[in-house]
N, C-alpha and C positions, 0 to 999 in steps of 0.2 A: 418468516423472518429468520430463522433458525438454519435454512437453507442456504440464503443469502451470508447467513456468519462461517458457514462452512466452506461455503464458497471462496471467499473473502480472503478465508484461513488460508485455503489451500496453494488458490494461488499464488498469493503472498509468500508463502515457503517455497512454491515453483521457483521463483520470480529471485530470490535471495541471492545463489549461484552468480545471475547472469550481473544482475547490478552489481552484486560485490568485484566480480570480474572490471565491469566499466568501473567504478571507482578506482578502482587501483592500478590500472591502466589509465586514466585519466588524470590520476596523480603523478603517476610517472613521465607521463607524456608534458605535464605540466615542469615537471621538475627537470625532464632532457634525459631521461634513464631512458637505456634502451631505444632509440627513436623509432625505428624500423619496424621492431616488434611489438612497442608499445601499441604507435597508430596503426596496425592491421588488427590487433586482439581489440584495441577501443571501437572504431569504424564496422568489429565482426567480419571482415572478409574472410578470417581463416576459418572462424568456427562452422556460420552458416551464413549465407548472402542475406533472407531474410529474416534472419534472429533478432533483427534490431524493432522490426515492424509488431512482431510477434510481443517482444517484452516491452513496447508502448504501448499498445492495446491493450496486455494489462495493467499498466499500469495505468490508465485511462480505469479502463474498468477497476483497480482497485477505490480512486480517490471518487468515483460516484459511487459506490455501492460505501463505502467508510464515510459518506455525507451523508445518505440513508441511514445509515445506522447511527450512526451519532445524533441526528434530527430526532429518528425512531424514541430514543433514548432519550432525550431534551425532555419532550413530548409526555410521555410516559411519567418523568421526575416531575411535570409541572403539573400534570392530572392527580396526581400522587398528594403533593402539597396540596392543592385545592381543594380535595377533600378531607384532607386533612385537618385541615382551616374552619371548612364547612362543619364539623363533626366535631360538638363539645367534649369539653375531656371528662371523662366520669371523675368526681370526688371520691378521694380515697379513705 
């Protein structure tokens, strides 16, 4: 599991760059700024034809592997409680 949070991590900071890119180019383009340049930087034709494929994918892979682990985690807090529960409190 510890792999999978590295993972997680990493690509997640990969991934920062390009979206922040699409957001603000998609803001722009929304707004009329720049039109030309806007929709060629949002679309990626300038940067890389398939860049776009690339940061879906993970972004696929990041929202399954952050449902793993949040589940993982659920799981873990509710096993936690239950014993918890099951287990009298010693008198002090």
């Amino acid at each position: 599991m510890i792999q999978l949070r590295k993972l997680h991590l990493i690509i997640g900071f990969v991934l920062v760059p390009f979206l922040f890119i699409q957001a603000v180019t998609g803001f722009a383009q929304v707004l009329g700024m720049f039109p030309s340049l806007a929709v060629r930087l949002h679309s990626w034709h300038v940067i890389f034809r398939y860049l776009g494929l690339v940061v879906a994918t993970g972004l696929a892979f990041l929202a399954v592997s952050g449902c793993i682990l949040y589940l993982t985690m659920r799981i873990q807090q509710a096993k936690r409680r239950a014993k918890a529960k099951a287990t009298p409190a010693k008198p002090a």
